[in-house]
N, C-alpha and C positions, 0 to 999 in steps of 0.2 A: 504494500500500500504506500504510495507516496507522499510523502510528508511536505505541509502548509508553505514552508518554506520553497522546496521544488515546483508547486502549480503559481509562487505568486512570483516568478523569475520569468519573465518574457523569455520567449523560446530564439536563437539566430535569428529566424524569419521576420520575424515582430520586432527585433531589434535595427536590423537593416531596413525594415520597414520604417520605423520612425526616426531613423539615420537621415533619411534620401527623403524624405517629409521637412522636417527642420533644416539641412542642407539646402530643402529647392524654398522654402518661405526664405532664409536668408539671400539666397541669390537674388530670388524675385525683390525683395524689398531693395536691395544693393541697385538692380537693372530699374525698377521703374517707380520706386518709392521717394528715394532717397534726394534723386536731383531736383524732386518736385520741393521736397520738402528744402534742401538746401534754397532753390529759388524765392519762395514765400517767404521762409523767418529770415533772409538776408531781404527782401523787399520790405517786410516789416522792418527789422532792425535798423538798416540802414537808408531804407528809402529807394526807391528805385530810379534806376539809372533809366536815358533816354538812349531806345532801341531794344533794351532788354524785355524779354519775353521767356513766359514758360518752355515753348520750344527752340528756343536759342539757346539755352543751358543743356538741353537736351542733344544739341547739334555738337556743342562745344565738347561737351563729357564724352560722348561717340566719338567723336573728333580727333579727340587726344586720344582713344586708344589705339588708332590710325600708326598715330607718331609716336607713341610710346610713351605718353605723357604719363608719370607715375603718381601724380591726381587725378586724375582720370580711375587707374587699376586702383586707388584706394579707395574713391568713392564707392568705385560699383563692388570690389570684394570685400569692403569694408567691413559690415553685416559679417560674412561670411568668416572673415578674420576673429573677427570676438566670439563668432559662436564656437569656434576651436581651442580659442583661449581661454572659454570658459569651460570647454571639453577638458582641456590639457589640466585645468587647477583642481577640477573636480576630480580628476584619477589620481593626480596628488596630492590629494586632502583625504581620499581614500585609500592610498597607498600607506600613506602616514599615519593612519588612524591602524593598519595591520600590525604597524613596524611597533606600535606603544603596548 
């Protein structure tokens, strides 16, 4: 008979399932969240400049990854960056808690 412990362990499957789930929402917010939002709180914050547009941030961010612009790859894998960094601290905050 399997013990409580064994049935409440997500199985491989269900873990790469909700690997490649969080993975594709951070992408998605990186590709089509993120420049929207950098546009609005810098139009708030600072006021908007004359010619600038929702889709011209847009142009610009695609743009640069054209050229290799390393603003550009940080905005859009940006998301995608901290949800690994938060992957990375939590298996070492779980490793650490083995090791005591």
């Amino acid at each position: 008979m399997p013990s409580t412990k064994d049935s409440q362990e997500p199985g491989p499957a269900r873990r790469w399932s909700r690997e490649l789930w969080l993975s594709g929402i951070a992408l998605v917010t990186g590709f089509a969240v993120l420049p929207a939002l950098i546009f609005f709180v810098g139009a708030t914050a600072l006021g908007r400049y004359e010619g600038a547009t929702a889709f011209g941030i847009y142009r610009s961010v695609y743009g640069g990854l054209t050229r290799g612009s390393m603003a550009s790859w940080l905005v859009l894998l940006g998301p995608y960056g901290l949800y690994l960094l938060f992957r990375g601290f939590k298996a070492c905050w779980r490793a650490s808690t083995k090791w005591a």
